[in-house]
N, CA and C of each residue as an Amber inpcrd file, in Angstrom:
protein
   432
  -8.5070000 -14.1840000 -18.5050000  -8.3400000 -12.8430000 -17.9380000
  -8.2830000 -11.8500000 -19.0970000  -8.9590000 -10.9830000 -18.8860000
  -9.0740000  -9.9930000 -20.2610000  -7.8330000  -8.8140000 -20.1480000
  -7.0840000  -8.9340000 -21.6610000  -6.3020000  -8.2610000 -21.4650000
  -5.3810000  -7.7660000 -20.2520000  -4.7490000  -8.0840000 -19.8280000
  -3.7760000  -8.3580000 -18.1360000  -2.6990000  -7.3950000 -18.6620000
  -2.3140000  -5.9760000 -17.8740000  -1.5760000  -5.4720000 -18.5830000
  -0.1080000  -6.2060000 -17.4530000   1.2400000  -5.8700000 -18.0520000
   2.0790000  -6.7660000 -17.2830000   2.7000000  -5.7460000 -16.3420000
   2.9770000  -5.6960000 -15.1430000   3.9870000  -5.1640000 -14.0880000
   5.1490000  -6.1860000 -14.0860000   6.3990000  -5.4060000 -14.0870000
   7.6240000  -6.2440000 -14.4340000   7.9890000  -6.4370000 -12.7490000
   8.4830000  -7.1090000 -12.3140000   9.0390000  -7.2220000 -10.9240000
  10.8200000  -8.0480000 -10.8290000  11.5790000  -7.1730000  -9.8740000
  12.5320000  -7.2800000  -9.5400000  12.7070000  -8.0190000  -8.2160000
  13.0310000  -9.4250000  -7.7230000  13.4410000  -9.8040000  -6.7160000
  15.0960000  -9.6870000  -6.4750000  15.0220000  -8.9360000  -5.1950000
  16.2650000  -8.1180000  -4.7850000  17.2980000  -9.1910000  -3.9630000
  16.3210000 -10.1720000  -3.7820000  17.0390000 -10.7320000  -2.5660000
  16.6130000 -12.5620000  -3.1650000  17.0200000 -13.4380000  -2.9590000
  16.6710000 -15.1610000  -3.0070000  15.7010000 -14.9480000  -2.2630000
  15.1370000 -14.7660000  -1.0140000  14.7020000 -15.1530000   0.0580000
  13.3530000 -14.1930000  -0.4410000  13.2770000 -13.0160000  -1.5650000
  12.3650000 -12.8980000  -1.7470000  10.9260000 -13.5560000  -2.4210000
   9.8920000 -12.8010000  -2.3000000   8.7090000 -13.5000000  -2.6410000
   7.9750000 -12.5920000  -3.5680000   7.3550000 -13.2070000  -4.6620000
   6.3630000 -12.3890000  -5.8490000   4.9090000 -11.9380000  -5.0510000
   4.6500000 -10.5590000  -5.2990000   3.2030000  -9.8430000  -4.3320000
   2.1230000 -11.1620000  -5.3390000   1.1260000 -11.5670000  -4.4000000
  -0.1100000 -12.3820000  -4.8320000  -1.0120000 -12.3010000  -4.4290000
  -2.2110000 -12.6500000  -4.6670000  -3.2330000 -12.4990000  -4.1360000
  -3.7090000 -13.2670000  -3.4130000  -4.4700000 -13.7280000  -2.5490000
  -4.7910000 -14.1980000  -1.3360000  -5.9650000 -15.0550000  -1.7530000
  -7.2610000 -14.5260000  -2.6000000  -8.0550000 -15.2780000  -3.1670000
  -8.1440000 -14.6510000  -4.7210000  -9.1560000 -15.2950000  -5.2770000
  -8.9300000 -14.7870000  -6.8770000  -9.9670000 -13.5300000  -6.8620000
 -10.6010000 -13.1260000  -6.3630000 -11.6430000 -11.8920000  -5.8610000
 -10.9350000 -10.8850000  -5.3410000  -9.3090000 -10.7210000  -5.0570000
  -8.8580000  -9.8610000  -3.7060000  -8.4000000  -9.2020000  -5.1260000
  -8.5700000  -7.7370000  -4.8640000  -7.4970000  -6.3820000  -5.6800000
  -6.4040000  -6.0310000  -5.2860000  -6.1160000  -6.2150000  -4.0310000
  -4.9890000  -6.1220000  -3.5720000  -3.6690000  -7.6770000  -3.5440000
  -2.8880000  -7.2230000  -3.8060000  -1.6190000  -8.2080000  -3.7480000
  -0.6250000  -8.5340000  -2.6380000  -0.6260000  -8.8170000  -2.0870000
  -0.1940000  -9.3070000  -0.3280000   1.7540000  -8.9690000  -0.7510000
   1.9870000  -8.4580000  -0.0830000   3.6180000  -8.2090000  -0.2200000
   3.9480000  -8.6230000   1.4460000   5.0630000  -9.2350000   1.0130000
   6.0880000  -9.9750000   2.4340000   6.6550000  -9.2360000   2.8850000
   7.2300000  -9.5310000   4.4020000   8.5470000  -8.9410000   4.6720000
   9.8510000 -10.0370000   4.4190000  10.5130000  -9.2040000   3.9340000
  11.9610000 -10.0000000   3.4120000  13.2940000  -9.8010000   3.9750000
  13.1940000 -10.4790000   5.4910000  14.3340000 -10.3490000   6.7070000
  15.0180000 -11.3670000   6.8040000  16.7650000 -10.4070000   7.2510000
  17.2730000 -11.9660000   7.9430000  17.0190000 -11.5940000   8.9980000
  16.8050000 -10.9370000   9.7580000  16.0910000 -11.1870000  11.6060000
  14.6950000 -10.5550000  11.6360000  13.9480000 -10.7600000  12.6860000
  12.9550000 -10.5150000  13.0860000  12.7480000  -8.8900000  13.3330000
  12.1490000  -7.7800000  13.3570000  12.2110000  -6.9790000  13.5610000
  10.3300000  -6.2430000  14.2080000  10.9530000  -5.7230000  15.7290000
   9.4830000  -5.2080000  16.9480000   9.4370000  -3.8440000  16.0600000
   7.7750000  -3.8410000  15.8250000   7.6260000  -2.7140000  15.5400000
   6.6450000  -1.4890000  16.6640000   6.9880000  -0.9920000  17.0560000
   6.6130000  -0.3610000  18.3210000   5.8180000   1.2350000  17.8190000
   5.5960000   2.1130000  18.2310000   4.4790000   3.2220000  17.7440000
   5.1060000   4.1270000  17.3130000   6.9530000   3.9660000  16.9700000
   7.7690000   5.0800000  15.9360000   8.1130000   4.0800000  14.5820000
   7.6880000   4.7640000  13.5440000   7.3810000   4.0580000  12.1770000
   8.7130000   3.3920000  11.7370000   8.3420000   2.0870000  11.4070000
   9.7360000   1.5710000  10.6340000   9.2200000   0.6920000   9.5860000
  10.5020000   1.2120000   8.8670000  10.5200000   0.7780000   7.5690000
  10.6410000  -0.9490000   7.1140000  10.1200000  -2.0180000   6.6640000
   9.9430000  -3.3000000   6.7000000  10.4030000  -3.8380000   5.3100000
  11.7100000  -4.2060000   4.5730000  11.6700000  -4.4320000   3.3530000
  10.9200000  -5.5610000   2.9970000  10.7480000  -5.2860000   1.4110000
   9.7820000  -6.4790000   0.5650000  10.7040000  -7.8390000   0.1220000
  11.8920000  -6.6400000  -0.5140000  12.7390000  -7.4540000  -1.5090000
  12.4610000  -7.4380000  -2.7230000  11.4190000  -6.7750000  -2.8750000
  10.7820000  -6.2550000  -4.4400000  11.0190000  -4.9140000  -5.0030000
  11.0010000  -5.0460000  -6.2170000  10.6960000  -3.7870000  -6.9840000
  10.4340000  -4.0370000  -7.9650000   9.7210000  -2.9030000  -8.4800000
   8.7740000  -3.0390000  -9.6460000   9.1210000  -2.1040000 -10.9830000
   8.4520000  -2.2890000 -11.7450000   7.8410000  -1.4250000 -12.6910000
   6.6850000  -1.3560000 -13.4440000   5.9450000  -0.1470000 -12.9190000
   4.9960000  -0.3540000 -13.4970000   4.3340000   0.6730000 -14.5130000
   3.3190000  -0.1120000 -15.1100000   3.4240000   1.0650000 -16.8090000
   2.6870000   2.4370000 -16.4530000   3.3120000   2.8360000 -17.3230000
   2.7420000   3.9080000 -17.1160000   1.1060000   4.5200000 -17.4650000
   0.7130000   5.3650000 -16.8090000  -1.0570000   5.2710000 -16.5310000
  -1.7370000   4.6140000 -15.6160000  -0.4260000   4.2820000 -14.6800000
  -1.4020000   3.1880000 -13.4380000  -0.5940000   3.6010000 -12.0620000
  -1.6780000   3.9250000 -11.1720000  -1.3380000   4.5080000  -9.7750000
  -1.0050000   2.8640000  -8.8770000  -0.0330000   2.8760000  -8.4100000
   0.4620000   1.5320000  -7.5480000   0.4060000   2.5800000  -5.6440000
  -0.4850000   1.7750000  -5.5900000  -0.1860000   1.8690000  -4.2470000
  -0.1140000   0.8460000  -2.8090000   0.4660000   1.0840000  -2.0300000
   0.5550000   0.1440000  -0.6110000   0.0400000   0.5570000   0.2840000
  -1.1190000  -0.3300000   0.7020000  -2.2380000  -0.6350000   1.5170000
  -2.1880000  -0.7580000   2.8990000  -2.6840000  -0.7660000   3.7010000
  -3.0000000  -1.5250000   5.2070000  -3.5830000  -3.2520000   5.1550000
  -3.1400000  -4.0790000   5.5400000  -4.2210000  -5.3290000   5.1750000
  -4.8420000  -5.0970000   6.7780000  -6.4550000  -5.3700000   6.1700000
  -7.4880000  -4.9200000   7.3800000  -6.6760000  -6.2610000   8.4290000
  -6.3750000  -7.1450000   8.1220000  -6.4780000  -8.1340000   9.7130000
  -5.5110000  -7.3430000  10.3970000  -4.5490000  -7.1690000  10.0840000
  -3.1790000  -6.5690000  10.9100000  -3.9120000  -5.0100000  11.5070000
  -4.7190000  -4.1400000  10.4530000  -5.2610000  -2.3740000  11.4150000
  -6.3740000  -3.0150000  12.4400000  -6.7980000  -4.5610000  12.3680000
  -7.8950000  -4.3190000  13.6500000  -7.3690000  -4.6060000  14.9120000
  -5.7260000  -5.2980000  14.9410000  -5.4430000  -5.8920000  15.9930000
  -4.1600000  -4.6080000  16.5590000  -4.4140000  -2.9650000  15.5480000
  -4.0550000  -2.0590000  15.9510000  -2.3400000  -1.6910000  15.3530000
  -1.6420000  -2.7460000  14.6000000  -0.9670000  -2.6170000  13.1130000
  -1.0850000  -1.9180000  12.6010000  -0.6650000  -1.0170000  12.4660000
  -0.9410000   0.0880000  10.9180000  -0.1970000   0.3150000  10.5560000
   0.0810000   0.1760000   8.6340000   0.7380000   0.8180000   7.4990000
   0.2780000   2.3520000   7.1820000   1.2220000   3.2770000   6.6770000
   1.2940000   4.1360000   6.2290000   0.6800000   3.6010000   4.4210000
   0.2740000   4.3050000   3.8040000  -0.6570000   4.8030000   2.8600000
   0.8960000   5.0830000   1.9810000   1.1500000   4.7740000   0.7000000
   2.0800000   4.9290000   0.1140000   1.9910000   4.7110000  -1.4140000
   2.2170000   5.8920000  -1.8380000   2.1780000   6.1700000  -3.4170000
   3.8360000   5.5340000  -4.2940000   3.5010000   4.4240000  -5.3030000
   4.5970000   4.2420000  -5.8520000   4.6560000   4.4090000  -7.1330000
   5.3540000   5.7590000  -7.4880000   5.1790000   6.1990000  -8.9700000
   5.7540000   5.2110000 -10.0510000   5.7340000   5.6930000 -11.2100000
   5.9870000   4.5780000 -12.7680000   7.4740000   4.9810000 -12.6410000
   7.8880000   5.8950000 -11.9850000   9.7150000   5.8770000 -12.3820000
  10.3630000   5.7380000 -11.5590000   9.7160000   4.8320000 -10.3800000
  10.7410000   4.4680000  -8.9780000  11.0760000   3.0800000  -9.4240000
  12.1900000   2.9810000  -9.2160000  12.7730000   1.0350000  -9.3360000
  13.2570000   0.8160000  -8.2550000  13.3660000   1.7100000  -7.1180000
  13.9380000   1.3650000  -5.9900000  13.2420000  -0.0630000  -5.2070000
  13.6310000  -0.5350000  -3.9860000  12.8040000  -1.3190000  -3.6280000
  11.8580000  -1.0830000  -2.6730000  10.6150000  -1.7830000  -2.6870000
   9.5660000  -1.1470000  -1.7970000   9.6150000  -1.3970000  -0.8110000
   9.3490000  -0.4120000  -0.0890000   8.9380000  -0.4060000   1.3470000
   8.1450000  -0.0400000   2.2470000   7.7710000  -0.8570000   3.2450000
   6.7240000  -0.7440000   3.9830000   6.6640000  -0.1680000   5.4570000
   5.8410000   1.3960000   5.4050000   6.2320000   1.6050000   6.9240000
   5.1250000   1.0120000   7.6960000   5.9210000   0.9280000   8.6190000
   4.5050000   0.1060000   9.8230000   4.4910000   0.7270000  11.3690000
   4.0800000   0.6310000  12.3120000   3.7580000   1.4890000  13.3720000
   2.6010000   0.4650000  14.0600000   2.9400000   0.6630000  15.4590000
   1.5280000   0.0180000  15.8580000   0.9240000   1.4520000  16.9500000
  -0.4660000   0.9800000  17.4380000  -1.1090000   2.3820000  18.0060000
  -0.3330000   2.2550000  19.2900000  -0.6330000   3.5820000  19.9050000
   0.1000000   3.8520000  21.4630000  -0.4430000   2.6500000  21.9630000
  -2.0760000   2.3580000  22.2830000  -2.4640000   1.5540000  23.3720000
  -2.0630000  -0.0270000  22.7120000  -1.1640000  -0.4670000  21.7030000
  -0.6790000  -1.4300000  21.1650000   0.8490000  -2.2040000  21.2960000
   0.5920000  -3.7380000  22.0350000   1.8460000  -3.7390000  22.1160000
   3.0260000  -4.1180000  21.1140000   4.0550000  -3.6090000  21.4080000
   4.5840000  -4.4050000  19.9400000   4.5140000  -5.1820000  19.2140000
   4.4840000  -5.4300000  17.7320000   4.1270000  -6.3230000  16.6710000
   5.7080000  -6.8120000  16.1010000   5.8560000  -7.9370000  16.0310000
   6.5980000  -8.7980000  15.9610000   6.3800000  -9.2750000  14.6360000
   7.7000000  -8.4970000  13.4280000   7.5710000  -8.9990000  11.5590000
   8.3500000  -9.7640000  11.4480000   8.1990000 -10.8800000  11.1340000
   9.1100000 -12.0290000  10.7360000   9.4230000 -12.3620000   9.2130000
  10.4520000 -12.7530000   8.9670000  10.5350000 -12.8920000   7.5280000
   8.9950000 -13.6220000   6.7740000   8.6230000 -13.2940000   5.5370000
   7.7160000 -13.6220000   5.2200000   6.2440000 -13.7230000   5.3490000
   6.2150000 -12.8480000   6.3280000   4.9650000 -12.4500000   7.1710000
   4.3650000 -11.5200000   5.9740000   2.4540000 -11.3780000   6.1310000
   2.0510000 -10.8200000   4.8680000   1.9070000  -9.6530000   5.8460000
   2.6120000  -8.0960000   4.9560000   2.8510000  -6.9210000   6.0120000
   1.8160000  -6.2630000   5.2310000   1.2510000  -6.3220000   3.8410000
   0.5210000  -4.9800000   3.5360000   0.0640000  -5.4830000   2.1510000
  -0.7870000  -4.8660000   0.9720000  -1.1810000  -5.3430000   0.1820000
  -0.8300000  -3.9010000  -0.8220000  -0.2380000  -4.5590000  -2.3950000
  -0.3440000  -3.2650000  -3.3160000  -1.5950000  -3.6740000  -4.0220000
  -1.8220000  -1.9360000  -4.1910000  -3.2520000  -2.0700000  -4.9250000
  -3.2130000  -1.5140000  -6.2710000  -3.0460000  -1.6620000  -7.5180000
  -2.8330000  -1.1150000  -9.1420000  -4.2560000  -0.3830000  -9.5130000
  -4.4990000   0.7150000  -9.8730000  -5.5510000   1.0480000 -10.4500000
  -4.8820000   1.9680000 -11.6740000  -5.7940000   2.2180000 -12.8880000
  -6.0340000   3.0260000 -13.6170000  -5.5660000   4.6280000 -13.0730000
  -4.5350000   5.3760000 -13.7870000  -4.6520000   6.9670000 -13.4630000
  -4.5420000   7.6070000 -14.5610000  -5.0570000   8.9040000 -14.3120000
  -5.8820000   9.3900000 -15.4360000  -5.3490000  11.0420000 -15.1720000
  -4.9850000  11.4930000 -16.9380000  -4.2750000  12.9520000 -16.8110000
  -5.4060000  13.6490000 -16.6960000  -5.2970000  14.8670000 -15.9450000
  -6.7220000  15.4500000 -16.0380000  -6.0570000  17.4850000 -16.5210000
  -7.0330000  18.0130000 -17.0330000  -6.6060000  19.3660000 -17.2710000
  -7.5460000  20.4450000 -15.7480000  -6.6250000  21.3390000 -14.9190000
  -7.0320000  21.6830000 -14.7920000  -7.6390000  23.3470000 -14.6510000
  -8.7800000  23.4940000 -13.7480000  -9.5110000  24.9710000 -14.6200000
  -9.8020000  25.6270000 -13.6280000  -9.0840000  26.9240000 -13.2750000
  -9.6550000  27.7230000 -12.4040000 -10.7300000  27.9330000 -12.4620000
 -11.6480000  27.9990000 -11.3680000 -12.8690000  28.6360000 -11.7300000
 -14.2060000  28.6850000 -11.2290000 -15.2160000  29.8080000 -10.4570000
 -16.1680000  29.0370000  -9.6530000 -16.1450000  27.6410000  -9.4310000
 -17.0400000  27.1810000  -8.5840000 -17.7280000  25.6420000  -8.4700000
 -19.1750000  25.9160000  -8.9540000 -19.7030000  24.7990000  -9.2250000
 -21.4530000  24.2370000  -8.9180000 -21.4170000  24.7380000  -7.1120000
 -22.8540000  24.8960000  -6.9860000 -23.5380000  24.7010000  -5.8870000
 -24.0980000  23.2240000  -5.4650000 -23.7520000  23.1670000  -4.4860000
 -24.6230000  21.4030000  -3.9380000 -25.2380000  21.5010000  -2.2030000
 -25.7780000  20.7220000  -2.2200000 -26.9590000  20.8910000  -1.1160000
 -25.5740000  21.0350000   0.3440000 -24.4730000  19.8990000   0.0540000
 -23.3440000  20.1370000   1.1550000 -22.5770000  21.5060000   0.8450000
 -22.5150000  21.7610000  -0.1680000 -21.4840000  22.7590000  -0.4400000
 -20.5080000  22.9600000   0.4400000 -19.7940000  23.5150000   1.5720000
 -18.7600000  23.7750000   2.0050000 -18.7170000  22.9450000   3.1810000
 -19.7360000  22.1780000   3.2520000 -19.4920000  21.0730000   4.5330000
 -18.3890000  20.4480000   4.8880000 -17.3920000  20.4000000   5.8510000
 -16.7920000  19.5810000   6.0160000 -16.6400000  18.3430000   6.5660000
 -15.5890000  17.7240000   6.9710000 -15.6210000  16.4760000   7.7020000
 -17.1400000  16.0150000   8.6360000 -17.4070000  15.1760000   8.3090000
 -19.0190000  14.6940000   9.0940000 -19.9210000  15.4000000   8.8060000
 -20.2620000  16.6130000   8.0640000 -21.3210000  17.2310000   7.2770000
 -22.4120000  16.5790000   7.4740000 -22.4790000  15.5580000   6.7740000
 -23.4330000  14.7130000   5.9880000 -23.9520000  13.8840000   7.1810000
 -23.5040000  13.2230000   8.3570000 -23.7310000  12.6280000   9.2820000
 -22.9920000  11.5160000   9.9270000 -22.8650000  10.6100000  10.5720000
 -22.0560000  10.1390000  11.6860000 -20.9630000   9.6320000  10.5910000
């Protein structure tokens, strides 16, 4: 593996589990839920602990994912930014859709995936734009 930079991780709890990957191709890292009871998640958002926390270096955007099997069967995670100076422990909101019946998280169940990328300081510049063929197009502009 070339150069692997390290994320330090905190297990909060015994019963917790280290985020991994699922196959050696996946970017995302599968994070658990880390319960002593079972907890229905119904279409007002609740919060699902990991039992983890992290740290991670700085210059790298951590974020928590949706894992596609759980959004097709109408599961959905909230989209969640975890900055370089949170040590708290992570957490996962979850929600299922109105026409969805409750989803049932059991300890150790894979609830969501973090994803690490590269972030980058940028300067920025008031100031006209370029012209482009969309220019002020919005949402669906471009086509379906």
């Amino acid at each position: 593996m070339p150069d692997a930079e390290t994320v330090r991780v905190k297990l909060l709890r015994d019963t917790a589990r280290m985020p991994e990957r699922a196959t050696p191709g996946a970017t995302g890292y599968d994070l658990y839920a880390c319960l002593e009871a079972d907890i229905e998640v119904g279409p007002e958002p609740v919060r699902i602990p990991t039992g983890v926390a992290i740290e991670a270096p700085q210059g790298f955007d951590v974020q928590i994912r949706p894992r596609s099997g759980l959004s097709s069967q109408g599961v959905m995670v909230t989209l969640g930014t975890i900055d370089a100076d949170y040590r708290g422990e992570l957490l996962v909101t979850m929600y299922v859709l109105p026409s969805t019946p409750p989803h049932q998280v059991r300890h150790g169940d894979r609830i969501a995936q973090l994803v690490i990328s590269r972030a980058f300081d940028f300067l920025w510049q008031a100031e006209d734009l370029s012209a482009t063929t969309r220019d002020t197009g919005g949402h669906g502009s471009t086509g379906r």
